[in-house]
C-alpha positions as CSV (number, residue, x, y, z in Angstrom):
1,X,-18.5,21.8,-79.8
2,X,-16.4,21.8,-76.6
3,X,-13.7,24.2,-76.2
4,X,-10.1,22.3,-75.6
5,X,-9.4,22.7,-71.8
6,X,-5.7,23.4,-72.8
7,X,-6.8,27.4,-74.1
8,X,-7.7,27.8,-70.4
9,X,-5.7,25.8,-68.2
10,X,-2.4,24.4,-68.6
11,X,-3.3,20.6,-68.4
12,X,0.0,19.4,-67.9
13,X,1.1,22.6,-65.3
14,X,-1.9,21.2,-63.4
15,X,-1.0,17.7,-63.1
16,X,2.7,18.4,-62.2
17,X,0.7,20.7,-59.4
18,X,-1.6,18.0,-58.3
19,X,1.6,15.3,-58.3
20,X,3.5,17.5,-56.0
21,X,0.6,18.8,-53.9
22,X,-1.0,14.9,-53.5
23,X,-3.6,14.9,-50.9
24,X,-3.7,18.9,-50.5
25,X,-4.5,19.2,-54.0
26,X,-8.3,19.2,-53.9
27,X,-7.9,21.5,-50.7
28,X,-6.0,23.6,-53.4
29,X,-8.9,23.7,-56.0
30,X,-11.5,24.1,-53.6
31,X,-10.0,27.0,-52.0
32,X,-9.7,28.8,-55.1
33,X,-13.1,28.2,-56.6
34,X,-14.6,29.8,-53.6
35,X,-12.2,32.6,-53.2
36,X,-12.3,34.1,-56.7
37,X,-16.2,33.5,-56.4
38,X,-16.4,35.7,-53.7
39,X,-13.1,38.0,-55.4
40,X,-15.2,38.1,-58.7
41,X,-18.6,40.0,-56.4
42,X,-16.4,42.0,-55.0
43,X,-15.1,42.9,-58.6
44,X,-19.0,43.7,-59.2
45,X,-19.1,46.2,-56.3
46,X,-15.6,47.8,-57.3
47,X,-16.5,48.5,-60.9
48,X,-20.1,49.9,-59.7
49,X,-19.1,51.7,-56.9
50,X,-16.0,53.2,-59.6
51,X,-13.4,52.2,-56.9
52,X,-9.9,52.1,-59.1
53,X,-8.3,51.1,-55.8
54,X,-10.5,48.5,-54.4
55,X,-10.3,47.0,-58.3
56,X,-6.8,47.2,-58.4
57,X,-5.8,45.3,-55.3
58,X,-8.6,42.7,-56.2
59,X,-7.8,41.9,-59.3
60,X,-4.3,41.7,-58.5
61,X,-5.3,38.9,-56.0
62,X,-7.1,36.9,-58.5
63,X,-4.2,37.3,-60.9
64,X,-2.0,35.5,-58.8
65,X,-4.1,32.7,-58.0
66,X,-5.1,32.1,-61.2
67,X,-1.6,31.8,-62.5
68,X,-1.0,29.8,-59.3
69,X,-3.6,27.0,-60.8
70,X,-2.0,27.2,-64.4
71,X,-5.5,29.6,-65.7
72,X,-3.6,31.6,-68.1
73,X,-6.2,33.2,-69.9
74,X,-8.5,33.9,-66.2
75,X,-4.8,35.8,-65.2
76,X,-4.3,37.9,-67.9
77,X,-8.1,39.0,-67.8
78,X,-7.4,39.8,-64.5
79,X,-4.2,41.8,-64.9
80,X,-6.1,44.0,-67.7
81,X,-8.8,44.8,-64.9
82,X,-5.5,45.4,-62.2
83,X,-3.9,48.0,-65.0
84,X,-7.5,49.6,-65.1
85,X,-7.3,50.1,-61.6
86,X,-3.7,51.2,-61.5
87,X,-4.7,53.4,-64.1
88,X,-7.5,55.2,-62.2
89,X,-10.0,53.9,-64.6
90,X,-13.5,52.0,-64.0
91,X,-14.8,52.7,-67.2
92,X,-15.0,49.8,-69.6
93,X,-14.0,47.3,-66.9
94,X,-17.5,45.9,-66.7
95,X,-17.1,44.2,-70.7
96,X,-13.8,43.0,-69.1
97,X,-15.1,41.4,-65.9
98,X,-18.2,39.8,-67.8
99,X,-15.4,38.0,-70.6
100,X,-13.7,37.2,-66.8
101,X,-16.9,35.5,-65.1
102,X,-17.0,33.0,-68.7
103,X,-13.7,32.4,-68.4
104,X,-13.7,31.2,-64.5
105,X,-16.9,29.1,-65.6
106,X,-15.5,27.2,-67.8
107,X,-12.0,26.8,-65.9
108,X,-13.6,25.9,-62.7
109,X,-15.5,23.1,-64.7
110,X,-12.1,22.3,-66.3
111,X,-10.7,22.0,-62.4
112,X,-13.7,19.7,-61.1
113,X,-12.8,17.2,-64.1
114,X,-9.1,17.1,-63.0
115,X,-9.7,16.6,-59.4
């Protein structure tokens, strides 16, 4: 059973983005797959290294880029990782970031299709 792509992107939001955007569109989706790869390691090395700050700030990042591509679900898993951080806290965030890497699997496959 395949999940419905509209619990994890905003179908419509994204074709209204890839309308406006024309030709810079897959620039768009490219850029963000292999930014919040490389934003999710550096997740891995905030949360095991315990650094609140470094979590915080990256998190935040993500958040905005995935609400930027219409990933409502990928956002608000980042936001609770950017509260952690904001909150001092590591502990916990490691359940949080593995539900996150799932989430930006199956969105970034959901972005490929819509390219």
């Amino acid at each position: 059973m395949t999940a419905n792509p509209e619990h994890h992107v905003d179908i419509g939001a994204l074709q209204d983005l890839k309308e406006i955007m024309e030709g810079e569109f897959e620039t768009l989706i490219n850029t963000f797959v292999l930014d919040s790869s490389n934003k999710i390691e550096e997740l891995v090395s905030a949360i095991s290294s315990r650094d609140a700050d470094s979590l915080r700030k990256i998190a935040h990042s993500l958040k905005g880029s995935s609400s930027n591509i219409c990933a409502g679900p990928l956002s608000e898993l980042a936001r609770q990782l950017e509260f952690m951080g904001k909150e001092g806290k590591t502990d916990g965030a490691a359940a949080i970031l593995a539900q996150l890497k799932s989430e930006f699997d199956v969105v970034r496959g959901i972005l490929e299709k819509n390219l």
